[in-house]
N, C-alpha and C positions, 0 to 999 in steps of 0.2 A: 363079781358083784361089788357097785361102789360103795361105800359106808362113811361112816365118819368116827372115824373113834377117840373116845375124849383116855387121855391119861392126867392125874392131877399129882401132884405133890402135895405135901403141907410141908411151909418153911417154919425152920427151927421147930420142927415137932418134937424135940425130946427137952426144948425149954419150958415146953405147955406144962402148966400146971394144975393140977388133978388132973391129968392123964386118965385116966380111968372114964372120969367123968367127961372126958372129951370126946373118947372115943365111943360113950353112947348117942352122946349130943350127936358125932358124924356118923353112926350107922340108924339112927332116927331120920334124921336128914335127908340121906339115901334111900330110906324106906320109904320113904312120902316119894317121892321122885318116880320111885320102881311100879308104885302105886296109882301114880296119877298121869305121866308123860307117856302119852300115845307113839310117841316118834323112836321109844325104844326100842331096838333087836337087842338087845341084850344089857343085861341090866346093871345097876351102877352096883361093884362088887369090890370091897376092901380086898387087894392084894399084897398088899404088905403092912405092916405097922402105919406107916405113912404114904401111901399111894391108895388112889383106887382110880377105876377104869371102868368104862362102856362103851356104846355100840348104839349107833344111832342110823337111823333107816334113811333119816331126812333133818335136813338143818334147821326146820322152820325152829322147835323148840330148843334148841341146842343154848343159846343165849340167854332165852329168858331163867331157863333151869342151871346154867352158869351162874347167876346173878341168885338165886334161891340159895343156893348152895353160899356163897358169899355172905349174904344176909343171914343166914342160918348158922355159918361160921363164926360170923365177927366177935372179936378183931385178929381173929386167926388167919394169917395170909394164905394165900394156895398160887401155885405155879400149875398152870395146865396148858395142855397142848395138845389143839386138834389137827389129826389126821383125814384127809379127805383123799382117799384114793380106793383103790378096790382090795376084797379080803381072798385069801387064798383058801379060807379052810370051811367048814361049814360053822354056821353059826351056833354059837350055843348060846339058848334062850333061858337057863338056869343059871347062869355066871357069868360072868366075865374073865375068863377065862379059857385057857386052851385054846387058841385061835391066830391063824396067825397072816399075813401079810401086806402088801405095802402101806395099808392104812396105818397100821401098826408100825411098821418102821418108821415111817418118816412122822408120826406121833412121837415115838420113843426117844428119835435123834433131837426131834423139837425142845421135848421135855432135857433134856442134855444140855442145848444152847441156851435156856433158862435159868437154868440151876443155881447161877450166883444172885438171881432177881431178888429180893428181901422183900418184894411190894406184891398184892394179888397181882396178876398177869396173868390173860389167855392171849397165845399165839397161834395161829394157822399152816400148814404146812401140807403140802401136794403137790399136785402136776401144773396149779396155775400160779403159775413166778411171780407175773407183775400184780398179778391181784395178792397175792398172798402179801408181798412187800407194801404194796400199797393200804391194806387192810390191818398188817401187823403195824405198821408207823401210828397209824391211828389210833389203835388199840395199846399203846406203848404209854403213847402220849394221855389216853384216857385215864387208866388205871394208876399213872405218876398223882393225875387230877385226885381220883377216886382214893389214895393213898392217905390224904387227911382228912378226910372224912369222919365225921362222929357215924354211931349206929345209926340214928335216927335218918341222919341225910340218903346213908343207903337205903332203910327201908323206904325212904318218902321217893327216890329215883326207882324203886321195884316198881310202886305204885304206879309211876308216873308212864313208866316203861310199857306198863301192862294197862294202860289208859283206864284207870282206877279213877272213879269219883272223887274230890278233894276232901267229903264229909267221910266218906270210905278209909281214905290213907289216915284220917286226922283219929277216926277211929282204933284203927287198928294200932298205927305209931304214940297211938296216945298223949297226942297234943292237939289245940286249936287250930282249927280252919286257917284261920289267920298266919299260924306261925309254919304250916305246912304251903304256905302262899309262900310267907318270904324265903322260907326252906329253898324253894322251885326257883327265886329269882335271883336270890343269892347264888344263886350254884349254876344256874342255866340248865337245869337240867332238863328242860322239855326240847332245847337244844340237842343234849346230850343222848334223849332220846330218840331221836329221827335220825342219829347216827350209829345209835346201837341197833334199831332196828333197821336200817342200812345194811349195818353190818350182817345182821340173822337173816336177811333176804337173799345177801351174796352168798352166803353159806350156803341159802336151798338152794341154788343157782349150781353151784360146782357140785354140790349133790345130787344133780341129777343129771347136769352135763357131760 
């Protein structure tokens, strides 16, 4: 059965400050996720201090709930890496956890070739080479972008992402219409847009390929 399974890091997690408090902020985070993304087999489950993992049926949401997780985090970076190949064990729909096969390997090795990143970054890894390279390049080069970003500019590219109203994002971001205009043109991000969801289109592609 093919899957897709996300592993994440957090970088310098043990420089975070109130720790405590972060680690509710990230299991609130995940709760909402486990709560609302349809596209889960199994759900986003803290495995160690610093990592968590899940199990996704199909890529369609994989990106947009990538980018939640980021906004939700900041300015806490995260190193992830998806897996997109088939699972060997049976699913478990309680955790993430206990489970095991190529999707997971070639996830886990990803998360490995990461490790020295200091910046958010999601990587792709599977049985298709030249898309994967061609999609990580891109993806490399976005989140370098995405790396001086204030809060605000993230939340206004979620919106933008998720073809959110302009009165919608200014509400929610809590700033004017106006400044969530220049926000979008300053940064290009309806650009940036049509290549992140590019990117979540290839994803359902090789997940179901």
């Amino acid at each position: 059965m093919k899957v897709i399974a996300v592993i994440a890091d957090i970088v310098d997690s043990r420089r975070i400050e109130r720790r405590q408090e972060f680690q509710r902020q990230l299991q609130a985070c995940l709760s909402d996720l486990n709560e609302t993304s349809s596209a889960l087999l199994s759900p986003y489950t803290i495995t160690l201090g610093d990592e968590f993992q899940a199990v996704y049926k199909a890529g369609s949401r994989v990106v947009e709930d990538l980018l939640f997780i980021s906004r939700s985090l900041f300015p806490v970076s995260l190193r992830i890496a998806l897996g997109v190949d088939d699972i060997a064990t049976d699913i478990n729909t309680k955790e993430a956890i206990g489970m095991d096969g190529p999707a997971f390997h070639v996830a886990r090795d990803g998360l490995n070739n990461v490790k020295e990143e200091k910046i958010t970054i999601v990587q792709l890894y599977g049985r298709y080479k030249q898309r994967q390279r061609l999609l990580n390049s891109g993806l490399y080069y976005a989140y370098s972008v995405m790396s001086d970003w204030k809060e605000h500019t993230l939340s206004i590219f979620y919106g933008v992402f998720r073809n959110q109203p302009v009165k919608d994002i200014a509400r929610i971001v809590g700033i004017s219409e106006r400044g969530v205009y220049k926000t979008i043109k300053t940064h290009n991000l309806v650009a940036l847009a049509r290549y992140f969801q590019t990117v979540s289109d290839e994803i359902a592609a090789m997940g179901e390929g």
